[in-house]
N, C-alpha and C positions, 0 to 999 in steps of 0.2 A: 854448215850449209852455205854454200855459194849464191850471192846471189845479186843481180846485176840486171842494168837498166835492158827494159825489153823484157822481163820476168812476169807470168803472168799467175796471178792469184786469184781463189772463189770463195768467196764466204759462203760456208755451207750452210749460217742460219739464212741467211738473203738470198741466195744464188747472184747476187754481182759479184760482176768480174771485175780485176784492178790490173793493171799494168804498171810499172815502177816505170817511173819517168826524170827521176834525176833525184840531184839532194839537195836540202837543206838544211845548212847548220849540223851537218854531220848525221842527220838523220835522212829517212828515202822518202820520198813522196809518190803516190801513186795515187794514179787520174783513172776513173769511172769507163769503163769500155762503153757503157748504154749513152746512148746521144741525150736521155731524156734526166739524167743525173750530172750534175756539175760538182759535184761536191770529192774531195780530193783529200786524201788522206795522209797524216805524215807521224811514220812508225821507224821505232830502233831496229836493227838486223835480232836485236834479240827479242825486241819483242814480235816480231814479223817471225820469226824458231818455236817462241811459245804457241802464235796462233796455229802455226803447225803443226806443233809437235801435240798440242791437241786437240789435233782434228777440227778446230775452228775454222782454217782456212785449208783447201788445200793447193795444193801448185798445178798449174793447167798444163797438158800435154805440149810437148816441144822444148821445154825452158829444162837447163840443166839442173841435177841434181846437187 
């Protein structure tokens, strides 16, 4: 799975939405879309495939495959 700053994900138990917004330390960080959450999150590429790949998270329309 490809996947690159500007990528946008939903947590299917929560419905927030996350954007990837850069890295660090070789890992991605992604920043909260709701003005009313600060809280920022920072996952491996493989763990970001397993929230995928079961259906925990999934990838929001527009963002490559």
């Amino acid at each position: 799975m490809r996947i690159q700053k500007g990528d946008r994900f939903q947590a299917t138990y929560s419905k927030q939405s996350y954007v990837i917004v850069g890295k660090w330390g070789g890992n991605l960080v992604l920043a909260p879309t709701a003005k009313d959450n600060d809280e920022c999150l920072i996952y491996s590429v493989g763990e970001i495939e397993e929230l995928v790949n079961t259906l925990k998270w999934v990838r929001e329309a527009g963002c490559e495959q």
